[in-house]
C-alpha positions in Angstrom: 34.1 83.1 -44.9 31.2 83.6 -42.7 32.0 84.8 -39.3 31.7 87.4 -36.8 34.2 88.8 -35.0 34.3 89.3 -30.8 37.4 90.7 -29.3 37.5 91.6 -25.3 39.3 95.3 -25.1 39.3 94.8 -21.2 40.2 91.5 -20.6 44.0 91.6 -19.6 44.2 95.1 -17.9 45.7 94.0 -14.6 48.6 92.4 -16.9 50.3 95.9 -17.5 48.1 98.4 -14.5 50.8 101.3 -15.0 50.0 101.4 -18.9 46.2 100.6 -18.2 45.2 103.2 -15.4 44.0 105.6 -17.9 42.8 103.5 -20.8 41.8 99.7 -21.8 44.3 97.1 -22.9 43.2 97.1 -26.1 44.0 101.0 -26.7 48.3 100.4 -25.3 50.1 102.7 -27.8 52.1 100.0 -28.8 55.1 100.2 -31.8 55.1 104.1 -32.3 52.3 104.8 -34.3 49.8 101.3 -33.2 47.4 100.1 -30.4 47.2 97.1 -29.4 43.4 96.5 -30.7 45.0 97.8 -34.1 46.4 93.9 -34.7 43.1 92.0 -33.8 41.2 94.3 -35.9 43.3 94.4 -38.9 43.5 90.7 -38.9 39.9 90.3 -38.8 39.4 92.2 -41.7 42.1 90.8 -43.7 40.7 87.6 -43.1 37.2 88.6 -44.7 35.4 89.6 -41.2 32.9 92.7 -41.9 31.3 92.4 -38.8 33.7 93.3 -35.7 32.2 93.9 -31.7 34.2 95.4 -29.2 33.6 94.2 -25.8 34.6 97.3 -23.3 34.5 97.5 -19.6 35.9 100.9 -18.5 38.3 103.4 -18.9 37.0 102.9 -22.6 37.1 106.6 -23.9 40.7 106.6 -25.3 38.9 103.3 -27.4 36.8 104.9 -28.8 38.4 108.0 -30.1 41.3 105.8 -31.3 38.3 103.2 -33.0 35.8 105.9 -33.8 33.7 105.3 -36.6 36.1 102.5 -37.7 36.5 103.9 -41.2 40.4 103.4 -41.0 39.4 99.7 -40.9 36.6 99.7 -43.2 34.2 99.2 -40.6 32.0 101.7 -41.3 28.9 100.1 -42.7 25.0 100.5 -42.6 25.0 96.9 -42.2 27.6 95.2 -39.4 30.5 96.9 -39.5 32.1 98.1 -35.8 29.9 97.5 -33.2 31.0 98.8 -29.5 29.1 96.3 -27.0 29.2 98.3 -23.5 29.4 96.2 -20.5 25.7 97.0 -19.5 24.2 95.0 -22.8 21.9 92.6 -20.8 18.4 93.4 -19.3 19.6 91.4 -16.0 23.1 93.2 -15.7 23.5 95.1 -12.4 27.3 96.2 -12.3 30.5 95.2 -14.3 31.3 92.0 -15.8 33.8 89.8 -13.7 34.9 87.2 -16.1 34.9 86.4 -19.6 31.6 83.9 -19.1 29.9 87.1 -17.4 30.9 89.7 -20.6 29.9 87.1 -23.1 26.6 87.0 -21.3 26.1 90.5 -22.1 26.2 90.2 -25.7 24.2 87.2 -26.7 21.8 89.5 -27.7 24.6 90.6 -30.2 25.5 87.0 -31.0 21.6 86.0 -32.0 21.3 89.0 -34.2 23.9 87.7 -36.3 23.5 85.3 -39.2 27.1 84.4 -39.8 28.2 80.5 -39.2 31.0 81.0 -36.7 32.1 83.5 -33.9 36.4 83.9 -33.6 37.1 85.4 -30.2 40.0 87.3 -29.9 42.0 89.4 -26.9 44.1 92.3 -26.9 47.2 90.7 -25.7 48.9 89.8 -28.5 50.2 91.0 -31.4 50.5 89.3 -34.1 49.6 89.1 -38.2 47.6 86.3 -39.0 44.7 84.7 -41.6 41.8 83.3 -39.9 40.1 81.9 -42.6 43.5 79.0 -42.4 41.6 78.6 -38.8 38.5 78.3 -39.7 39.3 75.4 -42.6 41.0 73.8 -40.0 38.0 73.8 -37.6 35.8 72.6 -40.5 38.1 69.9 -41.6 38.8 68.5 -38.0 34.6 68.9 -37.1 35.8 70.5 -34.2 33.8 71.9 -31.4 36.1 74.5 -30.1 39.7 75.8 -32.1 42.3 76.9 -29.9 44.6 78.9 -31.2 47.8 78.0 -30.0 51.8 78.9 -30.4 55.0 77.3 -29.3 56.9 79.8 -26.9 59.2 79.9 -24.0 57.2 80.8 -21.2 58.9 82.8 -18.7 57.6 84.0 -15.0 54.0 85.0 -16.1 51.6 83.1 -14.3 48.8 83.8 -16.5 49.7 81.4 -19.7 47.0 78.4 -20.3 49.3 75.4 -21.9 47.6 72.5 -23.7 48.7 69.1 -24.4 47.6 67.6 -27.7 47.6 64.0 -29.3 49.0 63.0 -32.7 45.5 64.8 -34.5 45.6 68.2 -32.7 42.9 67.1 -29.9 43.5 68.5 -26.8 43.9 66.2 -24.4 44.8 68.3 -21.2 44.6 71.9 -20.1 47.2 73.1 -17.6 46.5 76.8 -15.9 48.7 79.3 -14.3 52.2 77.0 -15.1 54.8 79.8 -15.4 58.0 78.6 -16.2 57.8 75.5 -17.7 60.0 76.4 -20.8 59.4 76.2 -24.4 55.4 74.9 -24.2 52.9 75.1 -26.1 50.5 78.1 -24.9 47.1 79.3 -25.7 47.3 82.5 -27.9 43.4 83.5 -26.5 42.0 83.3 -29.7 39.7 80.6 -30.3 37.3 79.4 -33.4 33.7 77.8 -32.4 30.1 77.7 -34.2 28.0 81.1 -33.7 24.9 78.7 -32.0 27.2 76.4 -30.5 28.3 79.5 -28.5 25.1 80.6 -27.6 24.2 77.5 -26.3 27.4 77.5 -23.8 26.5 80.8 -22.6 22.8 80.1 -21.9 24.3 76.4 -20.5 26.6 78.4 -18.1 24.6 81.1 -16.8 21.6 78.1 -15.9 25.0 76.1 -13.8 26.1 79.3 -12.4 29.8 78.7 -14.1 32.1 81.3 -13.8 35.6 80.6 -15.5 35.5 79.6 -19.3 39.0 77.9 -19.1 37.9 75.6 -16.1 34.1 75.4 -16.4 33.7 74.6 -20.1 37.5 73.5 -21.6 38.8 71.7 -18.9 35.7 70.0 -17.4 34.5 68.8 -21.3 38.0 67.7 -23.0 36.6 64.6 -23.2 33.1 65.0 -24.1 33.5 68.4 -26.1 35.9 68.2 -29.4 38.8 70.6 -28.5 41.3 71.0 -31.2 44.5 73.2 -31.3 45.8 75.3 -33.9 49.3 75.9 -34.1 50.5 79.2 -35.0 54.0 78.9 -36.6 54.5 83.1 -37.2 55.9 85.9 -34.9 53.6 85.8 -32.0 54.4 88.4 -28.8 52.1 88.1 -25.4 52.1 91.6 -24.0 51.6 90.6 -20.0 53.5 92.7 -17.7 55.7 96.1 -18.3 58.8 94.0 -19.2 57.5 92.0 -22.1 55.6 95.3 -23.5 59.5 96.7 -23.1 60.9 93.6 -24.5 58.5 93.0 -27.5 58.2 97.0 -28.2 62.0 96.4 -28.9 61.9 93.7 -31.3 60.2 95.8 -33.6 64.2 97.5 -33.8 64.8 94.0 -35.9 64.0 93.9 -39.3 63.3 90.8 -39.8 60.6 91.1 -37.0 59.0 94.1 -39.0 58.9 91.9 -42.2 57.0 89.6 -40.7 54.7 91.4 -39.0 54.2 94.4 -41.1 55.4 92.5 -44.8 52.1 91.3 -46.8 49.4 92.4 -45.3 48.9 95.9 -43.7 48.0 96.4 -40.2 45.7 99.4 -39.7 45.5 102.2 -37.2 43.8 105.0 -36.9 45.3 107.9 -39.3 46.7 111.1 -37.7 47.7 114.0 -40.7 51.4 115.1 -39.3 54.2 117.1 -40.8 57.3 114.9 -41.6 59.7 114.5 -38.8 62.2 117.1 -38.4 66.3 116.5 -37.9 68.2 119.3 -36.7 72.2 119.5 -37.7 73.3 118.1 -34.5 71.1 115.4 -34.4 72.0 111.3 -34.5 69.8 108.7 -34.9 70.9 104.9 -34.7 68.7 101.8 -35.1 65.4 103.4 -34.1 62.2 104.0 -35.1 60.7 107.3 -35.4 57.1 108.7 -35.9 55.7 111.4 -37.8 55.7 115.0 -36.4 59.0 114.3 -34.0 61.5 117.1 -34.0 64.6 115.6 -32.6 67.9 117.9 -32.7 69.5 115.0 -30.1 70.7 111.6 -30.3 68.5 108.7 -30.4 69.7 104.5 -30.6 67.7 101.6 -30.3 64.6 103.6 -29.2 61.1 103.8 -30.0 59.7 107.6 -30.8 56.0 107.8 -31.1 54.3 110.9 -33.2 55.1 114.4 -31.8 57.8 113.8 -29.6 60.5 116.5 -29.1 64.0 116.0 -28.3 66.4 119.0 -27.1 69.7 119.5 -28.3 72.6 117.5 -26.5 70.0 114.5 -24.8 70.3 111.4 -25.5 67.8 108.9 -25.9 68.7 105.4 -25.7 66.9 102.2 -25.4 63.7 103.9 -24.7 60.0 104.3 -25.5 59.1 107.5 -25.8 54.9 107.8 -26.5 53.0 110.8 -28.0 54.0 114.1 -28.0 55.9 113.7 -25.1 58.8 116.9 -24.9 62.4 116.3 -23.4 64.4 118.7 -23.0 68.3 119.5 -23.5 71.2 117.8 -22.1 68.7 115.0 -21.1 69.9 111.3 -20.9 67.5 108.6 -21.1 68.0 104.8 -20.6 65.7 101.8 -20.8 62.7 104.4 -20.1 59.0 104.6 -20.9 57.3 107.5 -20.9 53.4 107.6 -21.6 51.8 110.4 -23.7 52.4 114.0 -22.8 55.4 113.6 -20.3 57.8 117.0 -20.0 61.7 116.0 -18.6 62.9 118.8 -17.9 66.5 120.4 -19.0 69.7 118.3 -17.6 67.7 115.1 -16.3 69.2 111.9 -16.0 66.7 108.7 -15.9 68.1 105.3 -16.1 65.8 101.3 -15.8 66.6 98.4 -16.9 66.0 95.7 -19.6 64.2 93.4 -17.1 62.7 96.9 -15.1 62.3 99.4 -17.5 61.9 103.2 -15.5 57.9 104.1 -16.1 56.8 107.7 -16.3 52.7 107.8 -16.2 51.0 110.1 -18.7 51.5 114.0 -17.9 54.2 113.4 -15.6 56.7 116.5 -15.1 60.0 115.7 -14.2 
């Protein structure tokens, strides 16, 4: 399969701003030991993509510690391999892309460098485990212009989902924008399939018209003149777009049969951190949860979520909960429907309660 890989790290970071303050979309601790880039990536290169550029913004420097040389990827290659594209790649650029037409702007140097046939774009809102060389066939076999990627889910109060209509071939014949709850639909997943110098030649089109939205200025303006096709995705798909689905779908992973399909044939890779097994003191109780390397927990924890290093003190319980790196909680501590981000301290005899719908949200280095 020839194609390059493009995924935006910055895209959705006003989706989840208390997770996103300190770090890009695409690096969200996500699942206990992943990021949220980690599913993108790994699908990329499962698919046969050697070539992989990061589009970044700001707040980037947690990405590229967790991405580094992208050896835990097999990304690390003389030739292609993991590229970081910083949003200052153009000559012409004077401050901070705005929208996705703007960032793709800044990389068509990037883009005609590259020899491969097609370009698949992908964001750092989902996760999901999927082969992108089906896509691509598809694409080939329909002469598409543009492949939309595209599942069937029940969209809730999100007004940021992009449904498409489709006739009896897969051709899109409408885009709707902004329609939050409409039901079971079928959505756009933000992953899309198009020629390498068909690309280029929408970029260099759009910056000549002063276009500023890809959704409106090229999909929805050419359905008729342009060959849109959508792809439908029939696997475990999970949008992560405010604080309650990353709750919600963080939680799922507590199902096994979610895990098998997400985790079952191929691997999804992450960047590897050497840590002692967990450790279980006598008192300790653990139900229905998942827990990372390098926890000691002498408490109880059910239906929770412990990321790598956490500590929990004797008599707490954790329930319902994501708990990120090497956060410490102390004794007698009860926690429900909580998220703490990385290095949070509770204190002895605290008592923290949210909810399912509005989980309780303590921000990174938080001392309570």
């Amino acid at each position: 399969m020839s194609a390059v890989g493009v995924i935006f790290s910055n895209i959705h970071d006003e989706n989840v701003p208390e997770l996103s303050r300190q770090r890009t979309m695409g690096s969200l601790p996500y699942g206990g030991r992943y990021r949220l880039i980690d599913f993108a990536l790994s699908n990329l290169v499962n698919s046969g993509v050697t070539t992989v550029g990061i589009i970044t913004k700001n707040n980037y420097q947690s990405l590229m510690d967790h991405l580094g040389s992208g050896k835990d990827w097999d990304l690390a290659r003389k030739t292609g391999g993991l590229v970081l594209l910083p949003p200052f790649g153009a000559l012409d650029n004077s401050g901070l892309y705005k929208n996705r037409l703007e960032a793709l702007k800044g990389i068509t140097g990037f883009l005609s460098r590259r020899s491969e046939d097609y370009v698949i774009l992908c964001d750092c809102d989902g996760v999901y485990r999927m082969d992108f060389s089906d896509i691509i066939t598809y694409h080939e076999q329909k002469q598409a212009d543009i492949t939309l990627v595209c599942h069937n889910e029940k969209i809730g109060n999100a007004s940021n989902y992009t449904v498409v209509c489709t006739d009896e071939s897969g051709r899109i014949t409408d885009i709707e924008t902004n329609q939050a709850g409409l039901g079971s639909s079928k959505y756009y997943s933000n992953i899309m399939v198009m020629n390498r110098t068909f690309l280029l030649n929408i970029i260099n089109d759009a910056v000549v018209h002063g276009y500023k939205s890809f959704s409106e200025d090229i999909l929805r303006k050419n359905i008729k003149s342009l060959k849109l096709y959508a792809y439908d995705f029939a696997g475990y798909h999970a949008t992560i777009d405010s604080l309650s689905s990353y709750f919600t779908h963080n939680m799922e992973l507590l199902d096994k049969n979610v895990r098998d399909e997400l985790f079952g044939n191929r691997d999804i890779y992450t960047k590897v951190r050497d840590s002692a097994p967990s450790k279980y003191g006598d008192g300790s109780e653990i139900k229905n949860s998942l827990i990372s390397d390098g926890c000691v927990v002498e408490g109880t924890v059910e239906n929770s979520i412990l990321f790598r290093g956490v500590k929990v003190g004797k008599g707490s319980v954790i329930k319902n909960s994501i708990v990120m790196q090497d956060t410490v909680i102390g004794e007698n501590v009860q926690l429900n429907c909580v998220i703490t981000d990385k290095n949070v301290v509770i204190r002895d005899r605290r008592n923290l309660s949210g909810c399912e719908l509005q989980p309780y949200f303590l921000a990174k280095g938080t001392m309570i």
